[in-house]
N, C-alpha and C positions, 0 to 999 in steps of 0.2 A: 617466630623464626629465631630468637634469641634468647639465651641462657646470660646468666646472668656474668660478668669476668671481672665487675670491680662494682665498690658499693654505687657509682656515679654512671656506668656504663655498662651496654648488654650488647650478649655477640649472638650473629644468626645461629635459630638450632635450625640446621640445614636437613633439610628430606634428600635423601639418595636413595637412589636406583628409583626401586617400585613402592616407594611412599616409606618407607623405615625411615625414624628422625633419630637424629645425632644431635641433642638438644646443647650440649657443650662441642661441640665442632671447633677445630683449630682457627685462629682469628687473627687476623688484626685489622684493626682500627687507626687511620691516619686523617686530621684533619682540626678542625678549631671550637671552642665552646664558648660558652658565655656562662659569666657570671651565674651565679644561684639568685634568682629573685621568683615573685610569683607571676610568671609566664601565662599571656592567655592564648598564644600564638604564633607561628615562625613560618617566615616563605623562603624562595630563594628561585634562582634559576638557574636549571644544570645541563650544561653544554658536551658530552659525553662524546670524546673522539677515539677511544678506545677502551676496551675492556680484557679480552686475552686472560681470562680464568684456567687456569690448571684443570686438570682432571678431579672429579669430584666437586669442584668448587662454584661457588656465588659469588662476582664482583657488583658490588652495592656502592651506586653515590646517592648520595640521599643528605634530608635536612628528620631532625627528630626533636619532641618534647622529651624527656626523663622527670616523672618526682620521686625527689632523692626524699622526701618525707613519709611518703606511702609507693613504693616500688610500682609506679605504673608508666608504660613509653607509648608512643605514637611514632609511627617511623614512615616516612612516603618519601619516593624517589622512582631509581630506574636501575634496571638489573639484568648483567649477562651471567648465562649459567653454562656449562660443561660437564653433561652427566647428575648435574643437580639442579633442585629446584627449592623454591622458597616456601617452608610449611608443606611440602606435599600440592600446593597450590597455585603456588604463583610464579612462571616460564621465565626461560631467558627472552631478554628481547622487549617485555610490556613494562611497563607503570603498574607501581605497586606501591599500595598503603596496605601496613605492619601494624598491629594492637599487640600489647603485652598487658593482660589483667592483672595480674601479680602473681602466678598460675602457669597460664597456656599463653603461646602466641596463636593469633590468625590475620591470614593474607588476604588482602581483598586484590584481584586483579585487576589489571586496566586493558586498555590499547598498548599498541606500540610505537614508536617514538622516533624522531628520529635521529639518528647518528648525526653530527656537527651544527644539529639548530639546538636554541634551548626550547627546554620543557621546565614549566613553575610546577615546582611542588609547593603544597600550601596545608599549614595543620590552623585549625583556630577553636578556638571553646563555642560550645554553645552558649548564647546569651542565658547568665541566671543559674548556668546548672556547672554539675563537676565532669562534664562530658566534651573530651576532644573531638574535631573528626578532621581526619585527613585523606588529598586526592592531588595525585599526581595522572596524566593523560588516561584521563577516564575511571582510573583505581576510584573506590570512596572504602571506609570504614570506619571505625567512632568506638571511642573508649572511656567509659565513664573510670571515676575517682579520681579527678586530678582536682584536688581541694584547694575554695578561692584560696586559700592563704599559704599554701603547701610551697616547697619551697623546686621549684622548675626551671632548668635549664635547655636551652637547647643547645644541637650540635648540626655540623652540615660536616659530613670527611665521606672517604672514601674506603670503603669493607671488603676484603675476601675474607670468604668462610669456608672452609671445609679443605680440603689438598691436604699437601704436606710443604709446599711450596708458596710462594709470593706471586702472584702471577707473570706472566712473561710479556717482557718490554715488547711494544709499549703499552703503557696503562695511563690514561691522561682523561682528566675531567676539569671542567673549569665553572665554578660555583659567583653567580653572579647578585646583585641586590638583594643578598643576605640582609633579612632583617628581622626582628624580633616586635611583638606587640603585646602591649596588655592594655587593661578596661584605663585605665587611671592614663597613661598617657600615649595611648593611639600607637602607630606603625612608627617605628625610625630603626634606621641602617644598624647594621651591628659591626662596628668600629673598634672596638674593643676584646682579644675573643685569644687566648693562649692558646698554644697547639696543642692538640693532643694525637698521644699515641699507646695504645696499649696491641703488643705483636706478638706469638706464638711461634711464626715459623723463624725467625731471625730476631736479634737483638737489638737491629736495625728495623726502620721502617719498611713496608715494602712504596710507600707513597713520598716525593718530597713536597712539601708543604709550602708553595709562596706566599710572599706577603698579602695582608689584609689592606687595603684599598676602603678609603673613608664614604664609599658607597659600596660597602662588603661584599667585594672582590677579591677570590683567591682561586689561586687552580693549584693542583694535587697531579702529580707524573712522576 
């Protein structure tokens, strides 16, 4: 679902109408990253009280892997759509896990979710191999080539793709126990983690970004 928009981050190639993809789709991206280290995993919990996507568009909150050594992501979350859908694939309304090979994206679907509780999105490696997988309510999918030593970052923000607009207020999600894992030393919170934003429709975010909270808590409205 995602073309590529900077060498560190990918935006959804969004499917519109009756399966046609717009693999570069107008984008932005609002929300936090971490560090470049070699990443074996990332969960979080997303608490989704609005979405309100324009016409044409995907709003995505989601947690993702990227290797910025060999161009491969793992993306799972949750997603409202308006006239579009994820990869030809995956609806507004369900849990969805995102694979990007370096190539193609593909959507694995899930259930659906619900408005004001959280749902864990969770990506982690198989033990031993260069193979992510990730599954948000009920979604699963798995992406090999993410090399032990490659250099992986995760992100947790909040995406519209596709419109020509920001979505329409309100748009609020709040990302909770954000954490990060690798083999060497286990699960801990992600504390640490700059904003990011990369936007198309406006020079501005369409999301504002709260503070990071020392058990990786932030919300995005």
């Amino acid at each position: 679902m995602r073309g590529l928009t900077r060498l560190s981050a990918v935006a959804l190639g969004l499917a519109l109408g009756f399966g046609s993809t717009a693999a570069f789709a107008s984008v932005d991206q609002d929300g936090r990253f971490t560090s470049a280290v070699t990443l074996d995993g990332a969960t979080v919990y997303i608490t989704p009280s609005s979405f309100n996507p324009a016409s044409g568009q995907c709003v995505v909150y989601s947690v993702l892997l990227y290797d910025n050594s060999n161009p491969h992501q793992l993306e799972t979350g949750v997603v409202g759509c308006n006239g579009a859908t994820i990869d030809g694939t995956c609806t507004s309304g369900h849990g969805f896990s995102e694979s990007f090979d370096g190539v193609n994206y593909h959507c694995g679907q899930g259930s659906t979710f619900p408005m004001g509780s959280a749902t864990n999105a969770l990506i982690e490696r198989s033990s031993g191999t260069t193979t992510m997988w990730g599954t948000t309510a009920g979604s699963y999918i798995s992406q090999a080539g993410f090399g032990a030593t490659d250099s992986i970052q995760s992100y947790a923000w909040a995406e519209a793709t596709g419109g020509t607009t920001c979505p329409s207020r309100p748009h609020s999600v709040s990302f909770a126990s954000w954490k990060q894992f690798t083999n060497a030393s286990g699960w801990s919170y992600v504390t640490l983690a700059p904003t990011y934003f990369y936007g198309q429709f406006t020079a501005s975010p369409c999301w504002t970004i709260g503070s990071l909270s020392f058990t990786g808590d932030f919300n995005a409205s």
